[in-house]
Wavefront OBJ file of the C-alpha trace (Angstrom):
o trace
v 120.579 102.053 158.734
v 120.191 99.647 155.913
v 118.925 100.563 152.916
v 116.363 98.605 151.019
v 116.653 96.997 147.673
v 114.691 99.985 145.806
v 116.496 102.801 147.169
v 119.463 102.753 145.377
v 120.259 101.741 141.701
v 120.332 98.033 140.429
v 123.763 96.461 140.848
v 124.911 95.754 136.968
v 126.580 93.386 134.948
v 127.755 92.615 131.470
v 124.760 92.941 128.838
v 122.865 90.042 128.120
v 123.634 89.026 124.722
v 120.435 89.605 122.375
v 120.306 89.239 118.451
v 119.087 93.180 118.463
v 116.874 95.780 119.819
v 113.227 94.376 118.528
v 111.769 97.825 118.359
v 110.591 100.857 120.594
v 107.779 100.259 122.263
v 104.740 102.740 123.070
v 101.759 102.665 125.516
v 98.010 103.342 124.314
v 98.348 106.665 125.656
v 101.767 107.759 124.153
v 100.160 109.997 121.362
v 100.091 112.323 120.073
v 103.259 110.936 117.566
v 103.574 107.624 118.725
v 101.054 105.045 117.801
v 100.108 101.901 120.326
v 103.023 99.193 119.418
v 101.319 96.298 119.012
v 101.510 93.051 121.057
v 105.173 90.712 120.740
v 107.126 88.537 122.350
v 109.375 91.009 123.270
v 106.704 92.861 125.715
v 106.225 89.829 127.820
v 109.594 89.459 127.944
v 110.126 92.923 129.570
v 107.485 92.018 131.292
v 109.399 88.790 132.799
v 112.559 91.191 133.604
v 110.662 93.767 135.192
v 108.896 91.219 137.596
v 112.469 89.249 138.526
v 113.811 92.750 139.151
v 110.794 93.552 141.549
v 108.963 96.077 140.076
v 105.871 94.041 138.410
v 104.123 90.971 140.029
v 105.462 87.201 138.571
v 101.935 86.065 136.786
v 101.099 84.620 133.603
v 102.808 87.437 130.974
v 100.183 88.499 128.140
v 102.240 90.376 125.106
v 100.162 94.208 125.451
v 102.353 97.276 126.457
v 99.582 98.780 128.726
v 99.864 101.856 130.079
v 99.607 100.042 133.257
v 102.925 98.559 132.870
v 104.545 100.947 131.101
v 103.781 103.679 133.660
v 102.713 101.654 136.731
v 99.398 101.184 138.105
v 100.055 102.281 142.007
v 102.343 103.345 144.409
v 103.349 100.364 145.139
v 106.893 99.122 144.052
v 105.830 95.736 143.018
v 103.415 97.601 140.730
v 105.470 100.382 138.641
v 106.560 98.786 136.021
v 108.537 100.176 133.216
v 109.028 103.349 134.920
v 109.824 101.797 137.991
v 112.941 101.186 136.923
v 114.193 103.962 134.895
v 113.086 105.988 138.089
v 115.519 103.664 140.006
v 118.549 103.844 137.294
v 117.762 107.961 137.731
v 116.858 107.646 133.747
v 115.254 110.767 132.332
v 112.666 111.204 131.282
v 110.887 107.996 133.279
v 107.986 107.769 130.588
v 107.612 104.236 130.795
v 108.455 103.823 127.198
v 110.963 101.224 125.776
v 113.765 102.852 123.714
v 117.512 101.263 123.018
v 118.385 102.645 126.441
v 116.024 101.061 128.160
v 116.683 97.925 126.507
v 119.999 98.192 127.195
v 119.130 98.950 130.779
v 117.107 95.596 131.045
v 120.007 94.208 129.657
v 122.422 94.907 131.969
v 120.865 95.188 136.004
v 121.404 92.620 138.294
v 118.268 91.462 140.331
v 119.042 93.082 144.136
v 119.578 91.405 147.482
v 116.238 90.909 149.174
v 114.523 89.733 146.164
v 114.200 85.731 144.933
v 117.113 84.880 142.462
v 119.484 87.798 143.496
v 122.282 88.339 141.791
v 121.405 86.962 138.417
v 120.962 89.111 135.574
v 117.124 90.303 136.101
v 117.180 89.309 131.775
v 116.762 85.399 131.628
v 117.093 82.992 129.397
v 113.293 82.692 128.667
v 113.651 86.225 128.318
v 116.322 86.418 125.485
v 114.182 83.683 123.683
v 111.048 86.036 123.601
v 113.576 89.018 123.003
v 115.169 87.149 119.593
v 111.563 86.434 118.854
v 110.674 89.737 118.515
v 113.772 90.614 116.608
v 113.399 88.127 114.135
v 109.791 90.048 114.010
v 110.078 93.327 114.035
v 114.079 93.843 112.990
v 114.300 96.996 114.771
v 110.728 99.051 114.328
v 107.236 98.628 114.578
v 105.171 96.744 111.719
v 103.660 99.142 109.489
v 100.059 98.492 109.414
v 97.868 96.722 107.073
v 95.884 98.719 105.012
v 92.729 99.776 105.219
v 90.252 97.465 103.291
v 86.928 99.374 101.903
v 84.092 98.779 103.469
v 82.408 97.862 100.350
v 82.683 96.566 96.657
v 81.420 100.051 95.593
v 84.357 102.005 97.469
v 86.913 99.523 96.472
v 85.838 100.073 92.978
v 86.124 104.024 93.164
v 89.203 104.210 94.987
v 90.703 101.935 92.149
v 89.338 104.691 89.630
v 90.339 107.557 91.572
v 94.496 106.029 91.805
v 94.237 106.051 88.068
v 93.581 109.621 87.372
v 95.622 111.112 84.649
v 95.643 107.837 82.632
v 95.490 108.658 78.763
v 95.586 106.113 76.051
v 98.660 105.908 74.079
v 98.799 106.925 71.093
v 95.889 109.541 71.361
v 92.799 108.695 69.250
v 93.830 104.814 69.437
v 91.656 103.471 72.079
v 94.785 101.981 73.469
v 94.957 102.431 76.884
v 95.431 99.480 79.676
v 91.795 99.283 80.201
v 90.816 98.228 76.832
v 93.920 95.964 76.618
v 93.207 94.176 80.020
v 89.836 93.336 78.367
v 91.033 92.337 75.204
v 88.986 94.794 73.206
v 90.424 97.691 71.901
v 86.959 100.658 71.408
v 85.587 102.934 73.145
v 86.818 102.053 76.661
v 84.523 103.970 79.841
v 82.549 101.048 80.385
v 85.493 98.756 80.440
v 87.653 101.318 83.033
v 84.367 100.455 85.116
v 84.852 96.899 84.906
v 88.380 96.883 85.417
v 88.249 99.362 88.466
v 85.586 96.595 89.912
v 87.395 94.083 89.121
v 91.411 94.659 90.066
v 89.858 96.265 93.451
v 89.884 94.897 96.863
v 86.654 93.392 96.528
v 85.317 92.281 93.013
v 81.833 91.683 92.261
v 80.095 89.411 90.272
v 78.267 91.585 87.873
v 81.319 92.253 85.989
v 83.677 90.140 84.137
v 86.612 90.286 82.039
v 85.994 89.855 78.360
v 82.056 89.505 78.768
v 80.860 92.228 81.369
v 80.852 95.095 80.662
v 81.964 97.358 77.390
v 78.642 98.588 76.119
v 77.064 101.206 78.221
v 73.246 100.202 77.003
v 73.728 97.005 78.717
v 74.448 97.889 81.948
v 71.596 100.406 81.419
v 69.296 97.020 80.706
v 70.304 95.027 82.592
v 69.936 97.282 85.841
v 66.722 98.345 84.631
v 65.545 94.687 84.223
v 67.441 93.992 87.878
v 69.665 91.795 86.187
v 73.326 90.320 87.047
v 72.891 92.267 90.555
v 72.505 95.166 88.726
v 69.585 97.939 89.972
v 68.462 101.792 89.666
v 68.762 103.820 92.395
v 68.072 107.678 92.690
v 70.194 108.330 95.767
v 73.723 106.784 95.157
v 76.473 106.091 96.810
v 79.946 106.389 96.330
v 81.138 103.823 93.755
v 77.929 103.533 91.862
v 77.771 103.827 88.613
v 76.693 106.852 86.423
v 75.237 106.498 83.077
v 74.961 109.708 80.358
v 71.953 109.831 77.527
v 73.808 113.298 76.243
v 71.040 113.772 73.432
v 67.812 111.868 75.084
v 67.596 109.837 72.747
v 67.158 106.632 74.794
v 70.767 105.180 73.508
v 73.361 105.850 76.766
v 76.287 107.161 75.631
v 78.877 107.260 78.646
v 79.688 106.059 81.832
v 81.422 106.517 85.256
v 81.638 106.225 88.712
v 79.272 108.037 91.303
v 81.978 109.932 93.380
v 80.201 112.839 95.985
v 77.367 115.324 95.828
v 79.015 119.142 95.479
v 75.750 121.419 95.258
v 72.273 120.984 94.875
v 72.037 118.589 91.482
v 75.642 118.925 90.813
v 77.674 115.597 91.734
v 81.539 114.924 90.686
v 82.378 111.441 88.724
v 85.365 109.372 87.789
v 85.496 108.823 84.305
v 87.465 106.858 81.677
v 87.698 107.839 77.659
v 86.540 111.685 78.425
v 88.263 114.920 78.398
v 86.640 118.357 78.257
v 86.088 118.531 75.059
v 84.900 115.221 74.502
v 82.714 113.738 76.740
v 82.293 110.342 75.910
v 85.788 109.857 73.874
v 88.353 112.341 75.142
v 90.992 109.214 75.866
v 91.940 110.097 79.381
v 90.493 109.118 83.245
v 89.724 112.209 85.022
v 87.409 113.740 87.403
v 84.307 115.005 85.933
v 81.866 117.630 87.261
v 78.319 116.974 86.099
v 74.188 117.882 86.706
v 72.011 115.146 87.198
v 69.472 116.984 84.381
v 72.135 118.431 82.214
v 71.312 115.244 80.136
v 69.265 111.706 81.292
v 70.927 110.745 84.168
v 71.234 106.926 85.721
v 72.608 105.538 88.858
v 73.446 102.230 89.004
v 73.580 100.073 91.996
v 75.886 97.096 91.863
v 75.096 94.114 94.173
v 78.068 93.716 96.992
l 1 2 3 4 5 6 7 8 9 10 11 12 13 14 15 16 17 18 19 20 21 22 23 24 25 26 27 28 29 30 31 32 33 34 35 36 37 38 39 40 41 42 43 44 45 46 47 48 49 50 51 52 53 54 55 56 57 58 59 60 61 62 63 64 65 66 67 68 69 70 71 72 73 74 75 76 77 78 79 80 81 82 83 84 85 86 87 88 89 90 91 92 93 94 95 96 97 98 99 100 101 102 103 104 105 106 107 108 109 110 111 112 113 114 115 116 117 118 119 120 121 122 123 124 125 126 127 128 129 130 131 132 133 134 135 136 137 138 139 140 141 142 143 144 145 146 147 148 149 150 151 152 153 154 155 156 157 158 159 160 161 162 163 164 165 166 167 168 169 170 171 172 173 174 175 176 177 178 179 180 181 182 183 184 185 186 187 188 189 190 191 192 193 194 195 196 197 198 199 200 201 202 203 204 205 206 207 208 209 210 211 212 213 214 215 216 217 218 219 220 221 222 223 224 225 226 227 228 229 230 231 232 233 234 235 236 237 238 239 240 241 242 243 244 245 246 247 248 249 250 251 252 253 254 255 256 257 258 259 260 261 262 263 264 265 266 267 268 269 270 271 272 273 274 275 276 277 278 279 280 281 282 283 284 285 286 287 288 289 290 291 292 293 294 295 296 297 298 299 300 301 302 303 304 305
């Protein structure tokens, strides 16, 4: 009795010559470990072999690894898919992912008897085009991603603050720090750490500027009060805002930071510049400051995205 094409393995041949193994490939639901790969030439041209070697239906190839072609969508033969044929090769485990030795298994089968085109190498030429493609690509392993982008100016700003933690200025007592020199004014330097964290961030505002906006605390303090330059008050901030400091309420704001989380009640943490714990307003160092909203006057500043 004669056995059909899918019953036994696929007749083999010589390796198709490729410029490398692109990179291994995952399905959406490959986690945990093993993030979705994401779209490349190199998945439609599995997709290509698979269908020429009977195991996915010839259509117009889209570049996803889906779990329904990595694992198969039915019973049907023309509809498993990745793990269609390591099933047939008796590869274990059949997961339907692409590793080297699947890759080198789509290499290397013949398409059976009882299929269109049999006898050629189930890889074709298209197929190697898409495959170098992906090489040239990926070189061997998946794209790292891109990084996340804050959401807004204000979390930008305080996760440019928060990377600099640690910073002192050099020598100590000098005002010397990069802050002060990126401005090009060496002094007391919080309110310039603000601007520089707004400005070298992700996503820069207007309100500040280098050279001109802002080094003087009592200006900021103005102008938000007078809604200037986008600047406004708010009494519920966000991460990223800014955080002014009267120490003596005297009217004349001393300090400033940026608005980093609530801890308890009044109490709130803040990223600082030109503070230290014995200092407050010129301890030469960025660090992260635990303060009470009535400890001293208090502002929040909200900066226009």
């Amino acid at each position: 009795m004669a056995t059909d094409w899918w019953e036994k393995p696929y007749p083999g041949g010589k390796m198709v010559a490729v410029r490398g193994f692109p990179r291994p490939l995952y399905p959406p639901d490959a986690a945990p470990g093993h993030k979705h790969s994401v779209d490349g030439p190199d998945v439609e041209a599995y997709k290509r072999t698979v269908s020429r070697a009977g195991r996915w239906k010839w259509q117009a190839f889209d570049q996803d690894f889906s779990n329904a072609f990595s694992h198969g969508k039915s019973g049907n033969v023309t509809d498993t898919g990745v793990a269609g044929i390591q099933r047939q090769q008796n590869m274990e485990p059949d997961t339907g992912w692409v590793g080297e030795k699947t890759f080198n298994t789509l290499r290397s089968i013949r398409i059976p008897e009882g299929l269109p085109h049999a006898g050629e190498m189930a890889m074709d030429a298209r197929s190697v085009e898409l495959v170098n493609a992906a090489w040239d690509m990926f070189k061997g392993k998946e794209p790292a991603p891109p990084p996340a982008q804050p959401a807004s100016a204000a979390q930008a700003r305080l996760k440019k603050a928060v990377a600099e933690l640690g910073t002192k200025e050099s020598p100590p007592n000098s005002n010397q720090c990069p802050y002060s020199q990126w401005y090009g004014m060496i002094g007391p330097w919080c309110a310039m750490f603000c601007t520089w964290s707004d400005q070298t961030g992700a996503k820069p505002t207007k309100s500040f500027a280098r050279g001109s906006k802002y080094a003087y605390v009592p200006y900021i303090v103005q102008d938000a009060r007078m809604g200037y330059n986008g600047l406004s008050i708010t009494s519920e901030p966000k991460p990223g805002d800014l955080v002014c400091f009267d120490w003596d309420w005297n009217g004349e704001f001393d300090h400033i930071g940026l608005f980093e989380k609530w801890i308890d009640g009044d109490s709130f943490s803040a990223i600082e510049g030109n503070t230290s714990n014995s200092d407050n307003s010129n301890g030469g160092e960025v660090m992260r400051r635990t303060r009470h909203r009535y400890s001293q006057d208090t502002v929040f500043v909200r900066v226009k995205e």
